[in-house]
N, C-alpha and C positions, 0 to 999 in steps of 0.2 A: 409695231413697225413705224418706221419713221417716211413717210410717204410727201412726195414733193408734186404738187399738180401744175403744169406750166400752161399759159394760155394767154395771150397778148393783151385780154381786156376782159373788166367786167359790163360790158357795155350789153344792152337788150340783143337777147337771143337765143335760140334754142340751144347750143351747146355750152354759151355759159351758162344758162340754169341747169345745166348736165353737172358744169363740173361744181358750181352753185350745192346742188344736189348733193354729190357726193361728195364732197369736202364736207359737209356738215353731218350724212350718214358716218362715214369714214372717222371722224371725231368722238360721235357718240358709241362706235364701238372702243374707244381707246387707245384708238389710234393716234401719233403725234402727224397732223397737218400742217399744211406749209403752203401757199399760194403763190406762185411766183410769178408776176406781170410783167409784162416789155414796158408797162405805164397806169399811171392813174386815169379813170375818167371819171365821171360825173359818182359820188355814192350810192346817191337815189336811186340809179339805176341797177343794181345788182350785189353789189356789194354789200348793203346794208342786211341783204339775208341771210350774212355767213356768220355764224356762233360762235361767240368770244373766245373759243378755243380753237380756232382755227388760224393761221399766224398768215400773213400778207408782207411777202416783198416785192421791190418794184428794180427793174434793171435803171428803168429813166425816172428821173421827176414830171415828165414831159414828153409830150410827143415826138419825137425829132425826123427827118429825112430818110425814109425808109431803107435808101442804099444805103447811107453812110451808117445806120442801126445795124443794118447785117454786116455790112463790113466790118464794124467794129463788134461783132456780136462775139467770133472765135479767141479774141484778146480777153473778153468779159470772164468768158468760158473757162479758160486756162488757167487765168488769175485763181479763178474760186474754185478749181478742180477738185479739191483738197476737201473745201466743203459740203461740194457737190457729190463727191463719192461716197460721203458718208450716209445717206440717202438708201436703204431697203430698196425703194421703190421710186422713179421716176417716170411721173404718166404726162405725155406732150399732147395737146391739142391743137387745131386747126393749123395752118398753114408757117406761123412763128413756133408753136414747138415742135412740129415736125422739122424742122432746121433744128432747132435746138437740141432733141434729143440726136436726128445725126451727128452733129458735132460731138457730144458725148460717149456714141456712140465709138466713133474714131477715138478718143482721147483714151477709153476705156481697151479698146482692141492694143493702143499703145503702151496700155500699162500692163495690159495681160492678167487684170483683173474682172470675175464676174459682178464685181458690185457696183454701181446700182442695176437691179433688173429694171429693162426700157419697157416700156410700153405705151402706143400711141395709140390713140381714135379716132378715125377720120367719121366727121359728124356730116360729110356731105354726099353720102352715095344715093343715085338719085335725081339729084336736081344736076341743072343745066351749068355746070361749070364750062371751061375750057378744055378741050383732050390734053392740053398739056400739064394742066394741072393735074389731071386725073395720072397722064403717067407720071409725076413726078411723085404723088401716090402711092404708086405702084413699084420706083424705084428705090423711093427711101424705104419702103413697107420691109424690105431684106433686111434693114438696118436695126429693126428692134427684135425684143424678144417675144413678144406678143404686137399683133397689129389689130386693130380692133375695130369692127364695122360696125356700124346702129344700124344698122339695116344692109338686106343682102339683095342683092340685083343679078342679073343675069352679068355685066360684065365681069363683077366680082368673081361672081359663080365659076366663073370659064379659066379666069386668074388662077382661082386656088385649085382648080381642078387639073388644068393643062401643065401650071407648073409646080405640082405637087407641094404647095406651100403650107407645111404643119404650123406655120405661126401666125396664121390669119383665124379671128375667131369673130363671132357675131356677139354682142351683149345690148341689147335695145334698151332704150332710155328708160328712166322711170322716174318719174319722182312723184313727192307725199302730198296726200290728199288732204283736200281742199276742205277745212272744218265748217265754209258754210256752205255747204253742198244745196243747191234747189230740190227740194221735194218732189214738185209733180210737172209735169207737163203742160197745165190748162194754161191759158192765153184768153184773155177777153174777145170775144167773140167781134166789137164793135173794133177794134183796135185793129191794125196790119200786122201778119205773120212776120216776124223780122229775123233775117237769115244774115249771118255773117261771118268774118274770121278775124285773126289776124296774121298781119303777113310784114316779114321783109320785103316792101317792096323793090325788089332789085332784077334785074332779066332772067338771072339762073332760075329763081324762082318761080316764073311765068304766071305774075299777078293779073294778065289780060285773062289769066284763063277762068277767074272768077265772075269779070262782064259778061264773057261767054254765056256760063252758067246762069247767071241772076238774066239778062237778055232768052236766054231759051223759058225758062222759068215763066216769064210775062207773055214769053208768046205762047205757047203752052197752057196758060191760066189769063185770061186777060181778065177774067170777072173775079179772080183773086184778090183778098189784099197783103200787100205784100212790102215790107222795107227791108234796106237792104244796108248794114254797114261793113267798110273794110277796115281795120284799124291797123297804123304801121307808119312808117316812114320808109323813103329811100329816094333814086334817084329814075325812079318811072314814074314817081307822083303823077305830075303833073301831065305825062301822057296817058296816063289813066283816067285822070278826070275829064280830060278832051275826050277820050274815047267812047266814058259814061254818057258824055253829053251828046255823042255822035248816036248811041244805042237808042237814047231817050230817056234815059235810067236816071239824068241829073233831078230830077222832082223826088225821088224813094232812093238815092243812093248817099250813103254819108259816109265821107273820109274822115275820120276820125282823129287820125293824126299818133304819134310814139304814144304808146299803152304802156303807162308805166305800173298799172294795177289791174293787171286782170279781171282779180275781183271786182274791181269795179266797171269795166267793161262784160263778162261775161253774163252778170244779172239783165242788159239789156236784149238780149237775145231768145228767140226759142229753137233755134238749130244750127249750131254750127257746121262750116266747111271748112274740114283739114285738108292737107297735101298728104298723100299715102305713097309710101313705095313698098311696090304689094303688099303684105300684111303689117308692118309698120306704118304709123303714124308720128307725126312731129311732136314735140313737147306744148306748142300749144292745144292740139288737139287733144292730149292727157288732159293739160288744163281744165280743157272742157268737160270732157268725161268726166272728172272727178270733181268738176263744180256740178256736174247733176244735167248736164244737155244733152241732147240726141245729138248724133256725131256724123255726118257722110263726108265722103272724101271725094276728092280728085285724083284720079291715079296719075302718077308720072311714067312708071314702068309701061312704054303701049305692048311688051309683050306680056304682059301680065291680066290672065284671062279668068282670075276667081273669086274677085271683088265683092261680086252678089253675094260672095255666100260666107265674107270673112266676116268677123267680129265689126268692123267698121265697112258699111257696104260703102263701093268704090267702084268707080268708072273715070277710065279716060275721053270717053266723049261726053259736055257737057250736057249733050239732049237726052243721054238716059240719064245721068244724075239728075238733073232738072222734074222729069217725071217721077223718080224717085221722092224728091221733094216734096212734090205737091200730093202724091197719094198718101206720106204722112204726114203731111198738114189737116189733110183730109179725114183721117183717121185716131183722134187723139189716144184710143186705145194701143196704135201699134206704133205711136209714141212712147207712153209712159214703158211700155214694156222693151223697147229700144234701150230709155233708159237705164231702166235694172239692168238687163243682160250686158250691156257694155262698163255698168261699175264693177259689174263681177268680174268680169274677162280684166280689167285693168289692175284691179284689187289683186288680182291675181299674176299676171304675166308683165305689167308698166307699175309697181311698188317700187320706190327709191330702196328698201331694204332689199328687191331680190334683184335688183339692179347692182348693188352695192356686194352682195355676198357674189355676185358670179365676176365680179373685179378681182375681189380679196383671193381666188379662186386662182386666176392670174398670176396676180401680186404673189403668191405663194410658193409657185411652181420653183425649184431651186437649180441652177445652171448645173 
């Protein structure tokens, strides 16, 4: 098939190592890929992990004035209809190819043709966006032929239920493991237990909620020892760091700053903390997983009540995560077996291959 992936940037983040992922699974089955950007940013950043058979076009040279991009986005569109139909498969990402595949979308309904089949991803159910952006979601969501959650939440749930929608489907992240995976669990005894993540720092995400956490953590354990990093960028830095220093945390808390190698970031740790929406976890918490770390989460979902007992334990109140924490610190035994059990369950249900055959799955279905 000839498969076109749309997505405004390769810039650090979980949905572009989504589509990162599978543009280069997607190639190694035989597939002809196509990468199409609203613009170039930095290579380093994401781009450099896509396999020479993977083809990259760009709409800009450059970033331009985000109105006058969409405005003139429908002109773009038209122009290369002709190309664009030729296309098996067109998958839109985050919030620019969500517009883009509408557009398509209309242009296709005007020609009275089923070719290309649409399909989009919303990589953001879950975190703290805006209700309006969520219904804009929910309105364009009509507009494809598959609409695709990484994760299912209670609003979803009620969506696809109340308004009986057959083209809303679940297919959770996955991607490929980490070949220098950590072996075991131990930590020098003399040295500080060092608990971290990493995160978009930005509001939707509620990066406060990790001070929380590491703050209960110390009150909880005060004869512990304990460091604590956050790695990321965004536009709450800096009230984070005030916030650290309000907690007391500024002595054992290190901002880290854009992680542009995991690997080399996740060696420094003996337990990461993900964001969960109920039983899913983020791409960097795979990350982790599949670099070999014990994994606990944060739950976003507060109606979501079985955390304890998922593959990744998970609570929305910092003070039982916190306790969580310290009884396996405690424990090096129901560590390493933490371990194991979460490479199997990933190995298994977050592989970039079974992530990729339940696309192709999708991708196949014929109008």
């Amino acid at each position: 098939m000839r498969i076109l992936q749309v997505i405004p940037h390769l810039s650090k983040g979980g949905a572009e190592r989504v589509v990162v992922e599978l543009a280069n699974s997607l190639a190694d089955k035989g597939h002809d890929v196509t990468l199409l950007l609203a613009y170039p940013v930095d290579a380093s950043l994401n781009q450099k992990n896509l396999k020479s058979a993977v083809h990259i076009e760009f709409i800009s040279s450059e970033p331009s004035n985000r109105v006058i991009f969409y405005a003139l986005l429908p002109v773009w569109t038209m122009r290369r209809w002709k190309t664009l139909r030729s296309y098996d498969v067109i998958h839109c990402h985050l919030t620019f190819g969500l517009i883009f595949g509408f557009l398509l979308s209309v242009l296709r309904r005007l020609g009275r043709k089923g070719q290309p089949r649409l399909i989009a991803t919303c990589h953001l159910v879950g975190t703290g966006v805006s209700p309006s952006y969520r219904l804009m979601n929910r309105v364009l969501s009509y507009f494809f032929d598959a609409f695709v959650l990484m994760a299912q939440d209670n609003y979803w749930r009620e969506f696809k239920t109340k308004r009986n929608r057959n083209n809303i489907h679940v297919v959770v992240n996955g991607i490929s493991v980490n070949p220098n995976r950590k072996k075991d669990a131990t930590h020098g005894k003399d040295r500080a237990f060092t608990v971290g993540t990493i995160s978009r720092l930005h509001a939707e995400r509620k990066p406060w909620l990790y001070l929380e956490l590491f703050s209960e953590i110390v009150r909880l354990d005060p004869s512990g020892k304990y460091a604590f990093i956050i790695g990321g960028e965004g536009l709450e830095r800096s009230n984070l760091e005030q916030r650290a220093n309000d907690l007391g945390l500024a002595p054992i808390i290190t901002f880290s700053g854009l992680v542009e190698e995991p690997n080399e970031f996740l060696p420094m740790l003996d337990l990461y903390v993900s964001l969960n929406v109920e039983d899913t976890t983020g791409i960097a918490g795979l990350e982790a997983v599949f670099s070999g770390l014990p994994v606990v989460a944060l739950q976003l979902s507060s109606e979501y009540f079985h955390g304890e007992d998922d593959w990744i334990w998970s609570s929305s109140e910092p003070r039982k995560l916190a306790k969580k924490i310290i009884e396996l610190k405690s424990h090096p035994d129901l560590l390493q077996d933490l371990i194991n059990r979460q490479f199997d369950v990933a190995l298994t249900r977050f592989s970039s291959s079974r992530m990729t055959d339940e696309y192709l799955k999708l991708y196949e279905v014929r109008r």
